[in-house]
Residue frames as a rotation matrix with the C-alpha (Angstrom) as fourth column:
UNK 1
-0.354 -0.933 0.065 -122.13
-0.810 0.271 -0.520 68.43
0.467 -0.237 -0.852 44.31
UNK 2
0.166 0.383 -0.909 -122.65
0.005 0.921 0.390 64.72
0.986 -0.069 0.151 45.44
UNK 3
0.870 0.363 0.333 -122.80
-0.371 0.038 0.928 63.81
0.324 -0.931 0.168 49.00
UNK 4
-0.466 -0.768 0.440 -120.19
-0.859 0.512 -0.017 61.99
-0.212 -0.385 -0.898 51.13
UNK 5
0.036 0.580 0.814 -122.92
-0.368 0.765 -0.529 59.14
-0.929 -0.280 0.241 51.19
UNK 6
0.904 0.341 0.257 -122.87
0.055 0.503 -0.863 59.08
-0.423 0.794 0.436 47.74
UNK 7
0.494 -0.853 -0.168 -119.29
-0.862 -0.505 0.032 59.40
-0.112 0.129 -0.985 47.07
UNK 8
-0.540 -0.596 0.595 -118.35
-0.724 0.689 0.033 56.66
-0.429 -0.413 -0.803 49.17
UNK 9
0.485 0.873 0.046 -121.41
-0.355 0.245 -0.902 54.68
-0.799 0.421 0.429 47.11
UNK 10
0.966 -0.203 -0.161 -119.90
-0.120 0.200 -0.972 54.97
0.229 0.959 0.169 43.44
UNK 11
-0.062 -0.997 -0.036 -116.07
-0.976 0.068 -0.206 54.43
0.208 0.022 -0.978 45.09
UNK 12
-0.235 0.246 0.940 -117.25
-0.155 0.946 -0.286 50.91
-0.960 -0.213 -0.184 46.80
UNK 13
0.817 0.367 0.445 -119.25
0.071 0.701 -0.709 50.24
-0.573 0.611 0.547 43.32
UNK 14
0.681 -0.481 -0.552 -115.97
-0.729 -0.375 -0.572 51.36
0.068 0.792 -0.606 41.68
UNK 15
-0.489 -0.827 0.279 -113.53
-0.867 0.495 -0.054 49.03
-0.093 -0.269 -0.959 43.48
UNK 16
0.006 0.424 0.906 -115.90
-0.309 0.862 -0.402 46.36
-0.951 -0.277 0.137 43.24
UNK 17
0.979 -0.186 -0.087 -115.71
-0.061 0.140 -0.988 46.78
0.196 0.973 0.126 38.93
UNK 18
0.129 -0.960 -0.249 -111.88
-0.977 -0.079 -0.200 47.13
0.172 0.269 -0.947 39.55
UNK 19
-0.259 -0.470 0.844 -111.92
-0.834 0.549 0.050 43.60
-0.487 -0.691 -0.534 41.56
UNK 20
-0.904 -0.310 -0.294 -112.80
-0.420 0.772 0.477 42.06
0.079 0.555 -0.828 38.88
UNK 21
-0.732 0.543 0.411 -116.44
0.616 0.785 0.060 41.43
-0.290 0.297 -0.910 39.00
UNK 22
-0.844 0.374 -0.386 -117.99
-0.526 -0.719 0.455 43.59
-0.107 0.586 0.803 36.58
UNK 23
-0.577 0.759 -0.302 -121.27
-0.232 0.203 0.951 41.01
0.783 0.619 0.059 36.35
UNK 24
-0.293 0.378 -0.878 -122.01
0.891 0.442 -0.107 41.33
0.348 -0.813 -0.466 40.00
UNK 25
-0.758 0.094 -0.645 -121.47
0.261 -0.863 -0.432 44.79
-0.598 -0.496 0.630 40.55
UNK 26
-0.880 0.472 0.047 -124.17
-0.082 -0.250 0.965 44.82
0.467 0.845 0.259 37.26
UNK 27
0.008 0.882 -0.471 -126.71
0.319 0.445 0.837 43.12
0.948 -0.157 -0.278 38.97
UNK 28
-0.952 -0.137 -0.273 -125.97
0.300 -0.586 -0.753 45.75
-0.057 -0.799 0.599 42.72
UNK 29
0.099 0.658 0.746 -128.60
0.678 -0.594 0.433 47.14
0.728 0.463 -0.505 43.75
UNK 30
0.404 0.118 0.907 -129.30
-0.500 -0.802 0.327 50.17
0.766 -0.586 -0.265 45.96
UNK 31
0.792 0.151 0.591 -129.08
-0.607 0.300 0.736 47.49
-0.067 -0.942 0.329 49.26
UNK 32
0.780 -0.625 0.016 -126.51
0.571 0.702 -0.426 45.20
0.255 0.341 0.905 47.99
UNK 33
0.001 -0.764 0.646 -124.08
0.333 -0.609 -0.720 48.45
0.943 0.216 0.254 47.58
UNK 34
0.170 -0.026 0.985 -124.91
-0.825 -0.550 0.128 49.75
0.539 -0.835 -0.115 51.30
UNK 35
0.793 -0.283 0.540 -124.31
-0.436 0.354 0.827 46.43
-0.425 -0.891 0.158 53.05
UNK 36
0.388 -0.885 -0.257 -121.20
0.760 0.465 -0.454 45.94
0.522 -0.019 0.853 51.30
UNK 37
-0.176 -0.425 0.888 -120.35
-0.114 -0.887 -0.447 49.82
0.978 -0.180 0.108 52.05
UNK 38
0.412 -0.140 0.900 -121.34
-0.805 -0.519 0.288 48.95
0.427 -0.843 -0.326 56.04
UNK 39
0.970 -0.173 -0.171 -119.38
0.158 0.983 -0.096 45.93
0.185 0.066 0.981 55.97
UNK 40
0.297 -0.857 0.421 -116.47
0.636 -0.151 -0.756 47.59
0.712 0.493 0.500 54.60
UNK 41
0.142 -0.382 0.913 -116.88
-0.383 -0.872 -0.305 50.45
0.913 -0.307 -0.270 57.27
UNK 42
0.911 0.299 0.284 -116.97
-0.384 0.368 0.847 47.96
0.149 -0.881 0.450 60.15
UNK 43
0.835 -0.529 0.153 -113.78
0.550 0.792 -0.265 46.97
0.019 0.305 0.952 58.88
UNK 44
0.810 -0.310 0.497 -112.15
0.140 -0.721 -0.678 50.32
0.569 0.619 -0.541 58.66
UNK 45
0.480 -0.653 0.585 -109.90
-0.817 -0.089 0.570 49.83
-0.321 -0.752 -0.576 62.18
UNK 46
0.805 -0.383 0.453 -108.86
-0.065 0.702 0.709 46.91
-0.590 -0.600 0.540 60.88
UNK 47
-0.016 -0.378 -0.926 -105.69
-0.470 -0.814 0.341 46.72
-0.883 0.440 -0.165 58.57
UNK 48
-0.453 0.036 0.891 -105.59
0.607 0.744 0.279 46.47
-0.653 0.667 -0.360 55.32
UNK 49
-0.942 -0.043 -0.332 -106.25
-0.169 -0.797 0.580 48.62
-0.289 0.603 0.744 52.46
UNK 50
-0.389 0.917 -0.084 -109.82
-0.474 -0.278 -0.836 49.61
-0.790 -0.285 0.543 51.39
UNK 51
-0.149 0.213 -0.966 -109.78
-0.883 0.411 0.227 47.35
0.445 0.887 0.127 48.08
UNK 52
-0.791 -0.199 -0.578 -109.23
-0.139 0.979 -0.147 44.47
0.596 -0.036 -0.802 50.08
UNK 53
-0.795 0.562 0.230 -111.55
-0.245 0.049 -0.968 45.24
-0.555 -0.826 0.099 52.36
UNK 54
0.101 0.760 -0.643 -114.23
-0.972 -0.063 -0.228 45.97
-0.214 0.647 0.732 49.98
UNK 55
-0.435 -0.292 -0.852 -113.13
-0.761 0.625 0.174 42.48
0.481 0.724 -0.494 48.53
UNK 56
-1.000 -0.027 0.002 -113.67
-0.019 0.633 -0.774 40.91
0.020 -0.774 -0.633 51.45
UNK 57
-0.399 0.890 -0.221 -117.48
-0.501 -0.413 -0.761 42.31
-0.768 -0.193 0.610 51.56
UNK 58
-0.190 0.322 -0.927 -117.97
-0.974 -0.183 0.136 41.63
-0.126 0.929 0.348 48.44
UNK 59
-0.419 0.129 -0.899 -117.09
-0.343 0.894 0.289 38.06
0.841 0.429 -0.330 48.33
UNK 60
-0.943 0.266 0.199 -119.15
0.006 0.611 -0.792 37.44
-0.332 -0.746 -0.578 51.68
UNK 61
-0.252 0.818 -0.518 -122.21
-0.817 -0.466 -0.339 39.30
-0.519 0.337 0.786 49.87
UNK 62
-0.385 0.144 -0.912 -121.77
-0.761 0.510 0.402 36.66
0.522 0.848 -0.086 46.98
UNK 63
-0.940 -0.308 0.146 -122.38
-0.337 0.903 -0.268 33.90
-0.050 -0.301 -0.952 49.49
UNK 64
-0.558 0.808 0.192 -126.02
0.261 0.391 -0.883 34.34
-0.788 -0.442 -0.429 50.54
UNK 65
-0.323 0.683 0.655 -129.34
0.937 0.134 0.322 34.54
0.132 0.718 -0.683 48.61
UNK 66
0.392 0.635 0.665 -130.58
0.362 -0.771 0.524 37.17
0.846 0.035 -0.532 50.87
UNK 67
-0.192 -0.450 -0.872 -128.35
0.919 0.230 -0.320 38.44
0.345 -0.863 0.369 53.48
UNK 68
0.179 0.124 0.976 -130.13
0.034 -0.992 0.120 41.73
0.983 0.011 -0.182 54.37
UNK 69
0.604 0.714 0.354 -131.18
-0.377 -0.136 0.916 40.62
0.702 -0.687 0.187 57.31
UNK 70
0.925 -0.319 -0.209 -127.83
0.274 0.176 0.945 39.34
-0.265 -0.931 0.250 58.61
UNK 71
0.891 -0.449 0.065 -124.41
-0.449 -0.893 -0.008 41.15
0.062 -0.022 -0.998 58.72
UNK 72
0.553 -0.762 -0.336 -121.24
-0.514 0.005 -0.858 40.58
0.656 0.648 -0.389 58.27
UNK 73
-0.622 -0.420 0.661 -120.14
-0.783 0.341 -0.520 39.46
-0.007 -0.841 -0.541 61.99
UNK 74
0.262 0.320 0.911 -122.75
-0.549 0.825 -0.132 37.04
-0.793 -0.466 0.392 62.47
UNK 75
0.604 -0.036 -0.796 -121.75
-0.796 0.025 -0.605 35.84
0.041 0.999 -0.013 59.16
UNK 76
0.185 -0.850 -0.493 -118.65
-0.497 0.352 -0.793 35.11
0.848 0.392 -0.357 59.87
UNK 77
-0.458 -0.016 0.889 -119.63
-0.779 0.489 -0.393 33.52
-0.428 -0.872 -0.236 63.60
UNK 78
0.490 0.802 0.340 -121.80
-0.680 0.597 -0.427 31.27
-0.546 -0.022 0.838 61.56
UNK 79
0.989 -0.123 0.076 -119.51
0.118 0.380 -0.918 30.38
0.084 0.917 0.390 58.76
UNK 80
0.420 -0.896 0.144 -116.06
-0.155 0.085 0.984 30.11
-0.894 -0.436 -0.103 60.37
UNK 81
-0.349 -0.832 0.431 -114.57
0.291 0.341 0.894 28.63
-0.891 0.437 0.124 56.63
UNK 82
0.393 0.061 0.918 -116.54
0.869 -0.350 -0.349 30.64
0.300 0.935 -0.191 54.13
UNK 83
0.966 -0.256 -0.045 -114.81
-0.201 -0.846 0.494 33.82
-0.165 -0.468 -0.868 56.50
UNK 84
0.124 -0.953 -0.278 -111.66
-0.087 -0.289 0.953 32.51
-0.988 -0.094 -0.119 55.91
UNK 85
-0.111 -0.149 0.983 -112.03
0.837 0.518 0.174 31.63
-0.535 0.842 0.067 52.37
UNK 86
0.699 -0.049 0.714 -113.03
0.453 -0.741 -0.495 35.48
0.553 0.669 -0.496 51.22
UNK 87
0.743 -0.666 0.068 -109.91
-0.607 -0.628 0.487 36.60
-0.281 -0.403 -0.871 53.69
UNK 88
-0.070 -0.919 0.389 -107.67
0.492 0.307 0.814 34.54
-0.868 0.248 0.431 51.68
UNK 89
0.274 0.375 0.886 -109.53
0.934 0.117 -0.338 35.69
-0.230 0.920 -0.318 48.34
UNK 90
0.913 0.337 0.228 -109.42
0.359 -0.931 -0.063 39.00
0.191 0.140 -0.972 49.51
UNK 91
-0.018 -0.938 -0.346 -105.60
0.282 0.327 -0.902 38.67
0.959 -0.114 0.259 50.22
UNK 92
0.188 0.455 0.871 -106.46
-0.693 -0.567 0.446 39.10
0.696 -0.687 0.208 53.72
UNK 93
0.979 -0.038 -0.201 -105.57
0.160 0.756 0.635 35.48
0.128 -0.654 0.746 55.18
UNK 94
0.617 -0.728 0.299 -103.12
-0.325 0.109 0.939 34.20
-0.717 -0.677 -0.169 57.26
C-alpha cells in the first residue's frame, strides 16, 4: 500500500497533467514534485480548491531555473507581478 507521502506525490503530479501541462510535468523530477507539493501545502488555509492551488505552484515553479533554494513566499516578496500573474493564471486573482 503506498504512503500518504506518496499519494499526495502522484495526485499533485496528476493535477499538474490535468492542468494542462503534460510536457512539464514530463520533465518533474523527484524535487520539482516536492516543492510544488510544499508550496501547495503552505497554501492549504488559504481558499481555493487544490487544482488551483497546485496551479498556482506550478506556474511559479515554471518561472525560475533553479528555485530549490528559494520558496514560494520569498518568491512572491521578490516578484510582486510574476505572483500576481500565476494567481490570475491559476484563476486565483482579484
Amino acid at each position: 500500500m503506498p504512503s500518504v507521502d506518496e499519494m499526495t506525490r502522484a495526485a499533485i503530479l496528476t493535477l499538474v497533467l490535468l492542468i494542462g501541462a503534460p510536457v512539464l510535468a514530463a520533465s518533474l523530477g523527484d524535487a520539482d514534485l516536492a516543492w510544488i507539493e510544499a508550496c501547495a501545502d503552505r497554501l492549504r488555509n488559504e481558499r481555493g480548491t487544490t487544482e488551483s492551488k497546485v496551479k498556482y505552484c506550478t506556474c511559479m515553479h515554471e518561472q525560475f531555473d533553479d528555485n530549490r533554494d528559494v520558496d514560494q513566499t520569498e518568491m512572491e516578496r521578490l516578484y510582486p507581478p510574476l505572483h500576481l500573474a500565476c494567481q490570475i493564471e491559476a484563476g486565483r486573482g482579484r
